[in-house]
N, C-alpha and C positions, 0 to 999 in steps of 0.2 A: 504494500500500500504506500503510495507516494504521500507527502506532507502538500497540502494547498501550499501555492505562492505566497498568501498573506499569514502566513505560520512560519516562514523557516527565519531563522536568526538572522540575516541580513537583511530580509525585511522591514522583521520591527525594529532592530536597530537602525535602520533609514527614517522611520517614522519617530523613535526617543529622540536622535539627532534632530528632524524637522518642528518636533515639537517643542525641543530646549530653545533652540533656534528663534522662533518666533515668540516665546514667554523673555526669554534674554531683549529680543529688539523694544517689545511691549515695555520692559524694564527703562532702558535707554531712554525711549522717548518719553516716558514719565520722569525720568533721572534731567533729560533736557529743559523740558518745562520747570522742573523747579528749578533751574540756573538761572531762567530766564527770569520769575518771579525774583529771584533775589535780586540779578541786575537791576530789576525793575524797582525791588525796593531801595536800593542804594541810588538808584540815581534819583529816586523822588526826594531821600535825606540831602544829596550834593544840592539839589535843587532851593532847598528848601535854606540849608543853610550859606549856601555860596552867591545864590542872586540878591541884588536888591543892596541897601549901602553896606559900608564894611564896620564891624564893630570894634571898641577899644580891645584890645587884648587884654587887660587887666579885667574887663567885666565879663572874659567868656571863664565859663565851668570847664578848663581846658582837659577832665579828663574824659568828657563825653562830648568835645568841641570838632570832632573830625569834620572835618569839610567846612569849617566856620571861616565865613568871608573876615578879615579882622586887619587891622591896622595896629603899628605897635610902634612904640618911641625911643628910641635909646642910641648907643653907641656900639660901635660895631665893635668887638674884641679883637683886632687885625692881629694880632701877636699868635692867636688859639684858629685862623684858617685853617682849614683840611681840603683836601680831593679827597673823593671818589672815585676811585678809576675804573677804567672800561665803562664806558657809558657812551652810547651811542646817540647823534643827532644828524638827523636828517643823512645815513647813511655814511658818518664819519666821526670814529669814536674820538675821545675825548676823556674827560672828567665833568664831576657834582663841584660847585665851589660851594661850600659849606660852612659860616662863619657864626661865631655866638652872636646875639645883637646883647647887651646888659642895657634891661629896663630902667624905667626911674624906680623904680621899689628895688632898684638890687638884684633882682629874678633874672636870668639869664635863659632866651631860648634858640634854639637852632634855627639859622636862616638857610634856606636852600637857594643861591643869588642864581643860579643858573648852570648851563655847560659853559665849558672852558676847552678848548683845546691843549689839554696837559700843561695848562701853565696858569698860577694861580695870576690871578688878577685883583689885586688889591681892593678894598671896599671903601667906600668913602669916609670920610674924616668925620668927627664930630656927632653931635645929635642928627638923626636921622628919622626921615619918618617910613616905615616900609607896610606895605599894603601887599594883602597874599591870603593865603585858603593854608589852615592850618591842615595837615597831615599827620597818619601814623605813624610813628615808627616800624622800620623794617618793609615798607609795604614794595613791591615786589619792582615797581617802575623805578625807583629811586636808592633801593637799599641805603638810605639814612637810618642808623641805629644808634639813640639818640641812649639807649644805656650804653654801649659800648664808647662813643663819645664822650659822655659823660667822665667815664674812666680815663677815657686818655687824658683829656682838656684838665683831671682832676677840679671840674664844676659842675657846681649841682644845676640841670636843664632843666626844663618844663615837659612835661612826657610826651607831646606835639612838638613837632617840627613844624617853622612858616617857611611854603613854598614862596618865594617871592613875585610879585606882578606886575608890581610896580612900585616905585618910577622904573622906567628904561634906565636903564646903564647906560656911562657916558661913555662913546666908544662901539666898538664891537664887541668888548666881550664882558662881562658872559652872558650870554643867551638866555633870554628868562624861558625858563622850559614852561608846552601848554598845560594849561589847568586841568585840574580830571576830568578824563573821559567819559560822559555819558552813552555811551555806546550798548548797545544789547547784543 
């Protein structure tokens, strides 16, 4: 007595296979959709906190300030600059120029002033006013790790990084890198 076609082990095994197969993609594309709601919720927060005028940095809750549009006052620490290296712009890597700014209260926070073409370019003199969208630390675009800074500079930060946006740098360099990506 012969086994039917739809009995012999390669069979069903074509069918386990097509079956895993199509419960795995069903997965994925529920796994997609929720990325997508998240984008969606982070760019409603960038939204929400980034547009519209910029606030004092001394008046944001800087530990739940991410994406906070914010202006801050102080003097740049030119002594305590750092790079970043390997950072690409527009297809040509470079460096972060990354300098403390100290507050009027003493509080010191990290300024992201732009790319550099591996050569630091100095920050400007004196009181300062800089306008910028505070950041996380470590976040994947930038690699600012404002504990590990902290260490080196031996100063205590603010646990936000300010991307810089303005004013323009006198000069060419450095490049105010763009603001976060609302992209889905």
């Amino acid at each position: 007595m012969t086994t039917p076609v739809w009995r012999r082990p390669i069979w069903l095994l074509g069918h386990v296979i097509a079956i895993s197969a199509v419960l795995a993609f069903a997965r994925l594309g529920v796994w997609q959709l929720d990325r997508l709601q998240e984008k969606q919720d982070r760019n409603r927060v960038i939204a929400e906190r980034s547009d519209g005028p910029a606030i004092d940095l001394l008046e944001v809750d800087v530990e739940r300030g991410e994406y906070q549009h914010v202006t801050a006052t102080g003097t740049f620490a030119a002594d305590q600059d750092r790079l970043i290296p390997y950072r690409s712009y527009r297809g040509t890597v470079g460096s972060h120029a990354v300098t403390p700014l100290v507050l009027d209260d003493g509080r010191a926070v990290l300024v992201l002033r732009g790319w550099v073409p591996d050569e630091m370019v100095a920050p400007p003199e004196g009181e300062v006013t800089i306008e910028g969208v505070l950041r996380r630390s470590g976040s994947a675009r930038t690699s600012v790790d404002v504990d590990d800074l902290a260490d080196v500079l031996g100063r205590d930060l603010l646990p936000l990084y300010l991307q810089q946006l303005a004013p323009e740098p006198p000069g060419d360099y450095p490049v105010l890198l763009d603001p976060p990506a609302r992209d889905e």
